[in-house]
N, C-alpha and C positions, 0 to 999 in steps of 0.2 A: 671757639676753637674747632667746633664739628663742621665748619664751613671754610675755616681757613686754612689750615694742613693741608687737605686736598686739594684747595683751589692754589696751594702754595707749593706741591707736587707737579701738578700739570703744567703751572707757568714754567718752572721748570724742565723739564721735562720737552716741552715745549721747545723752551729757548733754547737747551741743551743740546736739542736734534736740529736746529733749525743754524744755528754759528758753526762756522767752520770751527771743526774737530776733525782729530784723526778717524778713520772709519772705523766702528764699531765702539769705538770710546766714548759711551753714553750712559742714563743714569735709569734707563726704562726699565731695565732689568731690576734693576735694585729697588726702584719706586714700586714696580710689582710685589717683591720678595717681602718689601717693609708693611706695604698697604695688608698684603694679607696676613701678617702675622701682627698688626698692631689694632688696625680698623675694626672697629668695633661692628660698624653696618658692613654687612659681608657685600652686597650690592657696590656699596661707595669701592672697596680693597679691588673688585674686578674693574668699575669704571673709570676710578683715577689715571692708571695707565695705559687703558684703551683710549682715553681720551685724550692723555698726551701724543699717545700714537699717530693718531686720527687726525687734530689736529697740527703736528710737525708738519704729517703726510701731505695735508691740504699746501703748504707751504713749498714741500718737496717734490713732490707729486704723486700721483694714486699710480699703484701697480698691481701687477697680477697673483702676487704671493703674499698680497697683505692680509687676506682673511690667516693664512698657515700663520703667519708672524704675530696676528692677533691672537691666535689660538695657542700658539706656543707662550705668551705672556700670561694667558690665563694659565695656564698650566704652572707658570711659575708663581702667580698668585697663591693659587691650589698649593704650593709648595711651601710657600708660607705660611700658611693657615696651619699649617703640619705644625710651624715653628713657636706657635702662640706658647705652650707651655714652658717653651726655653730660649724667647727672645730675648732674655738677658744673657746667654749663653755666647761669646765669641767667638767659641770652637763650634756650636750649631751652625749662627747665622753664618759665618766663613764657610764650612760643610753646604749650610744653605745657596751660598751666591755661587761655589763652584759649582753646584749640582744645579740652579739655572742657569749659568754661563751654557755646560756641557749639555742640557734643555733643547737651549738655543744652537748653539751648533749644531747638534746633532739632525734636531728636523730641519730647521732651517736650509742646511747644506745638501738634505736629504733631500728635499722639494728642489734646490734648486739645479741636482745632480738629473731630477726628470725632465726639469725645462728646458735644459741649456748645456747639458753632457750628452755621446752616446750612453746609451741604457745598456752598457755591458760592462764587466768586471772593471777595465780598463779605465772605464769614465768614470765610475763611481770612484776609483781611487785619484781618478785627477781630481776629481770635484774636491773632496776630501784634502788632499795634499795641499791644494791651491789657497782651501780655506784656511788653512792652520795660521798664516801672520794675521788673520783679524779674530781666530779664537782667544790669543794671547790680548790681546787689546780688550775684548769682552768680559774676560778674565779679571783683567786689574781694575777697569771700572767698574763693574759690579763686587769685587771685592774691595772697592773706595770709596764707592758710593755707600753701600751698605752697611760699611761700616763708621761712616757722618750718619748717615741717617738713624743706625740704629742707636752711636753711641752719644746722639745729641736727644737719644729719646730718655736713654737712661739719666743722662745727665738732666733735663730738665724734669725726671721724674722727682730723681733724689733733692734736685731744688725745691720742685714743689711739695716734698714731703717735708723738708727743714725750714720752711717757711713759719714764724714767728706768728702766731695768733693776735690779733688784733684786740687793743685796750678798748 
């Protein structure tokens, strides 16, 4: 199972960014939020979703703000790792997935307010305003994904704790 979760995260992950979906309705967020609040090897909870990343990317193509998007992932990793003591918690991890979603907005839109806006009051709020119908999408998939992911983790915990000893 130390080898199949994650490699069962990425393909996901993967496939997820790579099929037509609405924009930002993806499950990186969430496979971040989970990896670091479940993953035992803290290296594997950073490289599952950089690797889904990286890999979609190769498919989608490489761009200029991918290191920032990578960097905001780890961050929500980090945010995770916050979570280990109370990922069985619904009202955490939901606390958890808006507070990556809002992560991700917030640099995200921040970098791409210097790329591709003027640099004055004016732009920063177009940049911002413009983003607001894919922070709602970012929103519900990482608040759906997070919450399959996390509450398929409990559910096969309490499985494998009622599990019948063998004769």
């Amino acid at each position: 199972m130390n080898f199949v979760l994650p490699t069962l995260l990425v393909v996901l992950g993967v496939v997820f960014r790579v099929a037509p979906h609405p924009a930002n309705f993806a499950l990186v967020g969430a496979i971040a939020l989970f990896a670091g609040a479940t993953f035992a090897n803290r290296r594997a909870a950073f490289v599952v979703p950089l690797a889904a990343m990286f890999i979609g990317d190769l498919f989608i193509g490489l761009h200029s703000l991918m290191p920032l998007i990578y960097a905001t992932y780890a961050l929500i990793v980090v945010l995770g790792m916050l979570l280990r003591e109370h990922r069985n918690s619904p009202l955490r991890i939901a606390g958890g997935a808006v507070a990556g979603s809002t992560i991700f907005f917030a640099v995200t839109n921040f970098a791409v307010w210097l790329d591709m806006y003027p640099r004055t009051a004016a732009g920063f709020t177009a940049c911002f305003v413009n983003a607001i119908p894919f922070f709602d999408r970012t929103l519900m998939s990482d608040l759906l994904f997070s919450g399959i992911f996390f509450g398929a983790y409990a559910l096969a915990g309490r499985v494998h704790a009622h599990r019948l000893p063998s004769a």
